[in-house]
N, CA and C atoms as an extended XYZ file, in Angstrom:
384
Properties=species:S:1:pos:R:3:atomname:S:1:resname:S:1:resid:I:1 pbc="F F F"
N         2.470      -39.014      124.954 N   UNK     1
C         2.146      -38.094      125.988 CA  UNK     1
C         0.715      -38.324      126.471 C   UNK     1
N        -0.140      -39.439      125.662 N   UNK     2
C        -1.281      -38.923      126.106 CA  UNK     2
C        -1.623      -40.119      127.379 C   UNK     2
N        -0.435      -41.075      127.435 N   UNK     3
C        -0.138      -42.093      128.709 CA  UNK     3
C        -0.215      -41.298      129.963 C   UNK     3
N         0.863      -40.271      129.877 N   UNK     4
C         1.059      -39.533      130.920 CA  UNK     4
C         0.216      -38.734      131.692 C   UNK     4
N         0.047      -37.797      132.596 N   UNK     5
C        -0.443      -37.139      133.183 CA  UNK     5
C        -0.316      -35.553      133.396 C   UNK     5
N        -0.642      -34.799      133.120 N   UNK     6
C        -0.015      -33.428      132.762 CA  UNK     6
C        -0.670      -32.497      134.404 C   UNK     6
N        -1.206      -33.441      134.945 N   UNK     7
C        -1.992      -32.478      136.170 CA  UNK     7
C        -0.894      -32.242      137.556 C   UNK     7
N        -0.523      -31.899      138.022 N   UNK     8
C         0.344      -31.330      139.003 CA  UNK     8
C         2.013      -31.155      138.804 C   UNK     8
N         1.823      -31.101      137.222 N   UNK     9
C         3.520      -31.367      136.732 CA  UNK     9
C         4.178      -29.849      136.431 C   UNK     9
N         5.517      -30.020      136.450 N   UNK    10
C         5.874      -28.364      136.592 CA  UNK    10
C         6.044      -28.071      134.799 C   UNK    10
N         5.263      -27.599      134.198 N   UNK    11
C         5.294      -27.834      132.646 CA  UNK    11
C         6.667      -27.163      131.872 C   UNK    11
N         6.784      -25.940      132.472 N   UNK    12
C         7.797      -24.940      132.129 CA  UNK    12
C         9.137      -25.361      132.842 C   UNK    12
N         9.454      -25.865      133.923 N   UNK    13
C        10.669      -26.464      134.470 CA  UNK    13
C        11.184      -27.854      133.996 C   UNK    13
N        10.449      -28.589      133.571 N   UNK    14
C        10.702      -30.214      133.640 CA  UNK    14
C        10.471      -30.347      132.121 C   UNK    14
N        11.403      -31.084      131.203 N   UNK    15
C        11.233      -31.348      130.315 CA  UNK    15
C        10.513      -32.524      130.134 C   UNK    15
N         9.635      -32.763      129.181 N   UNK    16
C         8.776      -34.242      129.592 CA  UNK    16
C         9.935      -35.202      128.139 C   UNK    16
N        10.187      -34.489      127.506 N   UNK    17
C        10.908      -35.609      126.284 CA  UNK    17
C        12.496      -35.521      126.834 C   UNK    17
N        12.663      -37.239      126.398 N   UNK    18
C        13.818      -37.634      126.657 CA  UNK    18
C        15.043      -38.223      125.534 C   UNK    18
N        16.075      -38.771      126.166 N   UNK    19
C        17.255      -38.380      125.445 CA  UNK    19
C        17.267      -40.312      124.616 C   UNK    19
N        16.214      -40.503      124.909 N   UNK    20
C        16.382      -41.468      124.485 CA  UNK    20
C        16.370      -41.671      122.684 C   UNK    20
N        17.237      -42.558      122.153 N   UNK    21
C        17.551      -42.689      120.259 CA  UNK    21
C        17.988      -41.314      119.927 C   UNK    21
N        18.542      -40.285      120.962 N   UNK    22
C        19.619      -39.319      120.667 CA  UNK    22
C        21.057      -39.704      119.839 C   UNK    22
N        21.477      -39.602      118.442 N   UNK    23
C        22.713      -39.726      118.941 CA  UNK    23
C        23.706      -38.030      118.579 C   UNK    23
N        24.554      -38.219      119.211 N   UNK    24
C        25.407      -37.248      119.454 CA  UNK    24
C        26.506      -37.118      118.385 C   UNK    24
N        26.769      -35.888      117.772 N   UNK    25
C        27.255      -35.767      116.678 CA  UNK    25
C        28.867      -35.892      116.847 C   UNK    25
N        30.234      -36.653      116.441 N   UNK    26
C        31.375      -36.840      116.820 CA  UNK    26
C        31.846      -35.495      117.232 C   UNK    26
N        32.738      -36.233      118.264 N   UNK    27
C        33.271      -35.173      118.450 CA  UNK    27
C        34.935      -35.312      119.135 C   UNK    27
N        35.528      -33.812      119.083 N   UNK    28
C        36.800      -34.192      119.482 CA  UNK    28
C        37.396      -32.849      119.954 C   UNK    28
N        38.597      -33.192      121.030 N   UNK    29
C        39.284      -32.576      122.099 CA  UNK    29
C        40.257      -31.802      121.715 C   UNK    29
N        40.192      -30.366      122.004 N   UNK    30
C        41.868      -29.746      121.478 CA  UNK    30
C        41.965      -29.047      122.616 C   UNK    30
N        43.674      -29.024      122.750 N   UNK    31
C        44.155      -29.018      124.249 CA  UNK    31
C        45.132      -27.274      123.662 C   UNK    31
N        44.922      -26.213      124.744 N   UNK    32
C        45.130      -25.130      124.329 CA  UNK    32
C        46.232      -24.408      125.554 C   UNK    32
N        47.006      -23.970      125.780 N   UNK    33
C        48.189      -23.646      126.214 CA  UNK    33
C        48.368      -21.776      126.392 C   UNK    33
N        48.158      -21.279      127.480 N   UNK    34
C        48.553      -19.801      127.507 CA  UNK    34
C        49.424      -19.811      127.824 C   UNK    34
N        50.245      -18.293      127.868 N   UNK    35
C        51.093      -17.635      128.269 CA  UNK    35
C        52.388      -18.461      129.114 C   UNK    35
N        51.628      -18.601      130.385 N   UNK    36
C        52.084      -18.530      131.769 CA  UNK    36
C        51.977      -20.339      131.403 C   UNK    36
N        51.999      -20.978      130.404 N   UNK    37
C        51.868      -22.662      131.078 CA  UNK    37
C        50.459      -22.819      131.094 C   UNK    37
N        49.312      -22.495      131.818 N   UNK    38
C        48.279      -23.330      131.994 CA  UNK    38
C        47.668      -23.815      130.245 C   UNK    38
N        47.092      -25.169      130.265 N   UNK    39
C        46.676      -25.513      129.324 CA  UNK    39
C        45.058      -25.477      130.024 C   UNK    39
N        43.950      -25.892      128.757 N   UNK    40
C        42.706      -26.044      129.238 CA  UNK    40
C        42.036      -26.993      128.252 C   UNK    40
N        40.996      -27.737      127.479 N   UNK    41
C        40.721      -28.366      127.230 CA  UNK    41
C        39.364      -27.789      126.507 C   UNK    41
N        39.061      -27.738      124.862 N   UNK    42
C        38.037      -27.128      124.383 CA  UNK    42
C        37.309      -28.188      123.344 C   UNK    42
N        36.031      -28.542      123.579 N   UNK    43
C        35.487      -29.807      122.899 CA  UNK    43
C        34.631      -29.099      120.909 C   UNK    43
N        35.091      -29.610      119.699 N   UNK    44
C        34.470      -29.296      119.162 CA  UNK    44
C        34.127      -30.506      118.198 C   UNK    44
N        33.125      -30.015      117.412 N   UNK    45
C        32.423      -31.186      116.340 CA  UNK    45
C        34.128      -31.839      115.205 C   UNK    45
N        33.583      -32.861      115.118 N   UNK    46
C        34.523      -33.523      114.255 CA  UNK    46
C        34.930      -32.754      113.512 C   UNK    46
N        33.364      -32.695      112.098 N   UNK    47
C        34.075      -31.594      111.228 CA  UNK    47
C        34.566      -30.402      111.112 C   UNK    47
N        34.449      -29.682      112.515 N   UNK    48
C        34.601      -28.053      112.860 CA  UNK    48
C        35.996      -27.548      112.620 C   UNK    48
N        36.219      -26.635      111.979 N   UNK    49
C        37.974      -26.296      111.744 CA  UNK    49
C        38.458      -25.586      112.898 C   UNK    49
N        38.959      -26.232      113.818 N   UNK    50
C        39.917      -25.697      115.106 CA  UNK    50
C        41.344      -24.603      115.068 C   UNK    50
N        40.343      -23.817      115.766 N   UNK    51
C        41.271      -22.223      115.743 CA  UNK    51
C        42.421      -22.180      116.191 C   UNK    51
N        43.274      -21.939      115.919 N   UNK    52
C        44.735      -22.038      116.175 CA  UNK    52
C        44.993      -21.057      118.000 C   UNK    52
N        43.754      -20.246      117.740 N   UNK    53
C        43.715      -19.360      119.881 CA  UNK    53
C        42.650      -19.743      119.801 C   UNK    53
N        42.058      -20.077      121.354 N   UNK    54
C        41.078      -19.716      122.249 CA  UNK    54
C        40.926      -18.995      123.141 C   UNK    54
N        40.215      -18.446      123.759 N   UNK    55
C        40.410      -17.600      125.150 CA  UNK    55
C        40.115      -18.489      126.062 C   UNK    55
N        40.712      -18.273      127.084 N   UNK    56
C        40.599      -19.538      128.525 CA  UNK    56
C        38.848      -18.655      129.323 C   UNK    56
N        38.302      -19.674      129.340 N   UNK    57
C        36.724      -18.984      129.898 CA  UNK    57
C        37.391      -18.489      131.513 C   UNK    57
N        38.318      -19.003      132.171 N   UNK    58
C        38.273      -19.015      133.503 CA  UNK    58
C        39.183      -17.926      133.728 C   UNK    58
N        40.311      -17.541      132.586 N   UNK    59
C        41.636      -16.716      133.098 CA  UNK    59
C        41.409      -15.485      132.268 C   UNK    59
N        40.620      -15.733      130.962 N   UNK    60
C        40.579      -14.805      129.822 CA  UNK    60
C        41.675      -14.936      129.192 C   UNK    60
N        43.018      -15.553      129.507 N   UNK    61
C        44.068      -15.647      128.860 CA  UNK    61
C        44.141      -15.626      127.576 C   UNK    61
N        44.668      -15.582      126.115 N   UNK    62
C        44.452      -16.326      124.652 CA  UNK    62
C        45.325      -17.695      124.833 C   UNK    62
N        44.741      -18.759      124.822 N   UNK    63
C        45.851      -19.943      124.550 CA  UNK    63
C        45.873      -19.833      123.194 C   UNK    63
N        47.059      -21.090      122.879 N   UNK    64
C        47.485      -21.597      121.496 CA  UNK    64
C        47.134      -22.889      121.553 C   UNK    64
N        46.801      -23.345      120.641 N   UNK    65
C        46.725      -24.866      119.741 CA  UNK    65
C        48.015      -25.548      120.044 C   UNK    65
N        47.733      -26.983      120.929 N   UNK    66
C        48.806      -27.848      121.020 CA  UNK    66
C        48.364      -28.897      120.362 C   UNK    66
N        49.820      -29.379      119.436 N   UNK    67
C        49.360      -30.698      118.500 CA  UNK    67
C        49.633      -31.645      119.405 C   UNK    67
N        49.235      -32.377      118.339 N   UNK    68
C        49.296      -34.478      119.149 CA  UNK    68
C        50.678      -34.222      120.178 C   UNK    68
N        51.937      -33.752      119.285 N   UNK    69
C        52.934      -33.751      119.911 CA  UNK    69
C        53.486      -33.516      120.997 C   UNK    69
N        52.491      -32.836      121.765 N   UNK    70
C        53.211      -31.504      123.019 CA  UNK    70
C        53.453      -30.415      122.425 C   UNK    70
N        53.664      -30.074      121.657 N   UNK    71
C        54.604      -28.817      120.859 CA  UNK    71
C        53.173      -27.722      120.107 C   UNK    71
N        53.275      -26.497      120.272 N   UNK    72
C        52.186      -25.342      120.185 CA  UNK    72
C        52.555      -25.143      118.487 C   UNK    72
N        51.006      -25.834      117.821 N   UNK    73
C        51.180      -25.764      116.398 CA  UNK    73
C        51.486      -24.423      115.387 C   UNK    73
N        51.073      -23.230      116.133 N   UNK    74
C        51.534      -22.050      115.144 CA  UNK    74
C        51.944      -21.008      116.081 C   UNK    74
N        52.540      -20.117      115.748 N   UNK    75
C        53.040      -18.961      116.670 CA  UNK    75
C        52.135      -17.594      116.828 C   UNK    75
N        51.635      -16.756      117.221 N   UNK    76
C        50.693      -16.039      116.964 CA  UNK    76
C        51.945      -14.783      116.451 C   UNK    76
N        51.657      -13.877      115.375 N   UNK    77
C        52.305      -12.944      114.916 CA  UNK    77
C        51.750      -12.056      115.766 C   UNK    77
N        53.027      -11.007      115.966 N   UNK    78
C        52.438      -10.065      116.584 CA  UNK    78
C        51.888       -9.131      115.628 C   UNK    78
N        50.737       -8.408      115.697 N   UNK    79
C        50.379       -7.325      114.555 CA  UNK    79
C        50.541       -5.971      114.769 C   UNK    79
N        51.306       -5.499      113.892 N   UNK    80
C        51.745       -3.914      113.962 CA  UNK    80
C        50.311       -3.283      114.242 C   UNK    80
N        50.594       -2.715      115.049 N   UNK    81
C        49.424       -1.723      115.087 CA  UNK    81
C        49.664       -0.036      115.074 C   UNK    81
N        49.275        0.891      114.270 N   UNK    82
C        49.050        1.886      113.792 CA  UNK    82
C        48.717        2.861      115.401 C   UNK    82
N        49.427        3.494      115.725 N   UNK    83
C        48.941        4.930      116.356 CA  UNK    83
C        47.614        5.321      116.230 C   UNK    83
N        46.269        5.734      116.779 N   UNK    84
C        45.655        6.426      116.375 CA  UNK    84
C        45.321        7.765      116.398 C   UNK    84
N        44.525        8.200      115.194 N   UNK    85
C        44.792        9.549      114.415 CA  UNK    85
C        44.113       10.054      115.523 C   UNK    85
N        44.911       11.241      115.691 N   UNK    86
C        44.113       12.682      116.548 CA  UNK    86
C        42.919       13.463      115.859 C   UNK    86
N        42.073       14.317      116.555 N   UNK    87
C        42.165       14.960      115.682 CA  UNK    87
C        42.491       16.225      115.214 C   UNK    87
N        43.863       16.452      115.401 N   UNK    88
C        45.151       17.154      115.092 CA  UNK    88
C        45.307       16.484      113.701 C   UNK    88
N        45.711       15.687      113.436 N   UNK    89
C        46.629       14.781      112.709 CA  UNK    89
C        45.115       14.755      111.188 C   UNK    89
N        43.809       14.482      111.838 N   UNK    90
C        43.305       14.528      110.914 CA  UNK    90
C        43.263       16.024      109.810 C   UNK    90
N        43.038       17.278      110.789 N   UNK    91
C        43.184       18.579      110.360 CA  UNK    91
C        44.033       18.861      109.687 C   UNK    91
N        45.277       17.972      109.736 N   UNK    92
C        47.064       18.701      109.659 CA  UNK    92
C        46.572       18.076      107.780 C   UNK    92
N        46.063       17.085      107.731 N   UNK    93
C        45.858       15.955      106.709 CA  UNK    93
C        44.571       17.486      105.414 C   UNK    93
N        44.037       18.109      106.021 N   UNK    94
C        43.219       18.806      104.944 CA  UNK    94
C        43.838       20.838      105.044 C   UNK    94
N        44.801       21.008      105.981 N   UNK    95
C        45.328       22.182      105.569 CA  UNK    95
C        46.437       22.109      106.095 C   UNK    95
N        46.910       23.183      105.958 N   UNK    96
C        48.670       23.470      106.332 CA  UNK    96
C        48.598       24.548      107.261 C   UNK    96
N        50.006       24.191      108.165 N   UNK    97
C        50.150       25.044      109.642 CA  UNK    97
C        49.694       26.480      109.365 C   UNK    97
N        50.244       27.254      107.622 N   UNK    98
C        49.772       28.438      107.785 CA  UNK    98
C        48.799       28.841      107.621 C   UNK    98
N        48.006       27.737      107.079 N   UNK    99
C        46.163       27.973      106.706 CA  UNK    99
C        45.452       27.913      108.016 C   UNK    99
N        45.962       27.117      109.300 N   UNK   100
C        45.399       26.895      110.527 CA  UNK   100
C        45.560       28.295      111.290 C   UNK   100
N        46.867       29.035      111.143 N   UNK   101
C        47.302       30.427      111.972 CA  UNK   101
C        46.335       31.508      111.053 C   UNK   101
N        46.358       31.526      109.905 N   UNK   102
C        45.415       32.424      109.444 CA  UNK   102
C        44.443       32.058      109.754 C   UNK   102
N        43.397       31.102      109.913 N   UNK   103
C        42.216       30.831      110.478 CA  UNK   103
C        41.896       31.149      111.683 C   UNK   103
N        43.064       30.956      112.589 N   UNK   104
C        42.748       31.563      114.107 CA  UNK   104
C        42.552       32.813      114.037 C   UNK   104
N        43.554       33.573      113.269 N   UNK   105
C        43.648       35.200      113.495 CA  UNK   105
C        42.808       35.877      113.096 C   UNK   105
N        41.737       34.834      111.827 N   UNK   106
C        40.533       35.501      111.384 CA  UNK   106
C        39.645       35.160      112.174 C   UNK   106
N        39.672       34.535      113.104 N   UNK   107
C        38.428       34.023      114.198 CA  UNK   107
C        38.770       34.840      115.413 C   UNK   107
N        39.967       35.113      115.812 N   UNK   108
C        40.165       36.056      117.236 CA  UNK   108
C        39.800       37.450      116.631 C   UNK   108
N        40.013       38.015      115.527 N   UNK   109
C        39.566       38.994      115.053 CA  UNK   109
C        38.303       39.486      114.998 C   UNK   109
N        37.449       38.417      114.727 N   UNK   110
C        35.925       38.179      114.608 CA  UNK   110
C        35.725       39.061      115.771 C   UNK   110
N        36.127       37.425      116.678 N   UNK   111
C        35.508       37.465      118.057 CA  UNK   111
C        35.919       38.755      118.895 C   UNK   111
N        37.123       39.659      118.724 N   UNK   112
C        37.269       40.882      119.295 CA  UNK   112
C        36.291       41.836      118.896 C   UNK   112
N        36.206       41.636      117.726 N   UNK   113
C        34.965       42.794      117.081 CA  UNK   113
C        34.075       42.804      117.637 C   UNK   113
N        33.636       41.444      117.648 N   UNK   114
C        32.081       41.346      118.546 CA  UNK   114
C        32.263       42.046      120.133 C   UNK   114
N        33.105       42.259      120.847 N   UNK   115
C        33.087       42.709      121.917 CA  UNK   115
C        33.319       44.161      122.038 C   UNK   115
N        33.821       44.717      120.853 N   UNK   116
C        33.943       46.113      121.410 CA  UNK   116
C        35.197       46.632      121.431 C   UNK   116
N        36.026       45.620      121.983 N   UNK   117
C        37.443       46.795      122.260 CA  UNK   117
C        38.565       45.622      121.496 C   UNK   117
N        39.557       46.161      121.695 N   UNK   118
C        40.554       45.756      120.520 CA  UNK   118
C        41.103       44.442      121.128 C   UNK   118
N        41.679       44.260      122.542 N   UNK   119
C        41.870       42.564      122.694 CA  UNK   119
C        41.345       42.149      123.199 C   UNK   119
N        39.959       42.567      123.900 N   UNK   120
C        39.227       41.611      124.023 CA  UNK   120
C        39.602       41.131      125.461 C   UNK   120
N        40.466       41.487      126.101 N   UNK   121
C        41.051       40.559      127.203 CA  UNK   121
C        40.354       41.406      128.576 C   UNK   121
N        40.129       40.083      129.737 N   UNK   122
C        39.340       40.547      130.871 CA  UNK   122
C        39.939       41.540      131.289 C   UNK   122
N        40.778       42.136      131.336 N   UNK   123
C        41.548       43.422      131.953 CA  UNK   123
C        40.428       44.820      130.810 C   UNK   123
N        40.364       44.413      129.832 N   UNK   124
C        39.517       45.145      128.762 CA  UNK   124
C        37.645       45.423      129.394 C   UNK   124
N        37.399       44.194      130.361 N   UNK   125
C        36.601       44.434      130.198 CA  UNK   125
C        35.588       44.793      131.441 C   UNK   125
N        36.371       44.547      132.522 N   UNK   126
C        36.600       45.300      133.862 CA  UNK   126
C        36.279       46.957      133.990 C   UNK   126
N        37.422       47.716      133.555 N   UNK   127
C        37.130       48.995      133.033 CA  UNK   127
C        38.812       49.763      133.193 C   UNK   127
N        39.424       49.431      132.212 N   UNK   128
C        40.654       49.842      132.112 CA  UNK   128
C        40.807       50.848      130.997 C   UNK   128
């Protein structure tokens, strides 16, 4: 570098080192297949263990892994998937329907008390 000239050069844009006695680590091609037919083409290191899906960068699709053969090397399972819990379902899980109705009736009870008259309801509180 100290050949060179550093005075009107763009320092932060332009890389000054080059690719020269680079070498490039092997590498190799796996050809990936969605849904609908389109295949796409994903480059990885020799030794890298190649994922049986990729996602297509352009469609988002998931492809599958096509071997040497033409033929899509594994099938993707579909995975059961579980409902998720309410939270009903969590409540139902730490008491029982009649522990939930007694809980209300001790909370509407409360809450009538606090107001004064016996149900509590806007007709109650109007002036009936």
């Amino acid at each position: 570098m100290a050949d060179r000239s550093l005075r009107g050069a763009r320092l932060g844009a332009v890389s000054l080192q080059s690719e020269e006695g680079v070498e490039l680590s092997a590498r190799r091609e796996s050809e990936y297949r969605t849904e609908d037919g389109t295949t796409f083409r994903v480059v990885f290191a020799e030794e890298a263990e190649i994922p049986l899906t990729w996602v297509n960068p352009r469609t988002g699709q998931t492809g599958r892994l096509v071997g040497a053969d033409g033929e899509i090397e594994a099938e993707i399972e579909a995975e059961e998937s579980k409902p998720p819990r309410t939270h009903w379902d969590m409540l139902l899980e730490r008491r029982t329907r009649a522990e939930l109705e007694e809980l209300l009736e001790e909370r509407l009870a409360y809450l009538r008390a606090r107001r004064g008259k016996g149900t509590g309801g806007r007709a109650d509180q109007i002036g009936a």
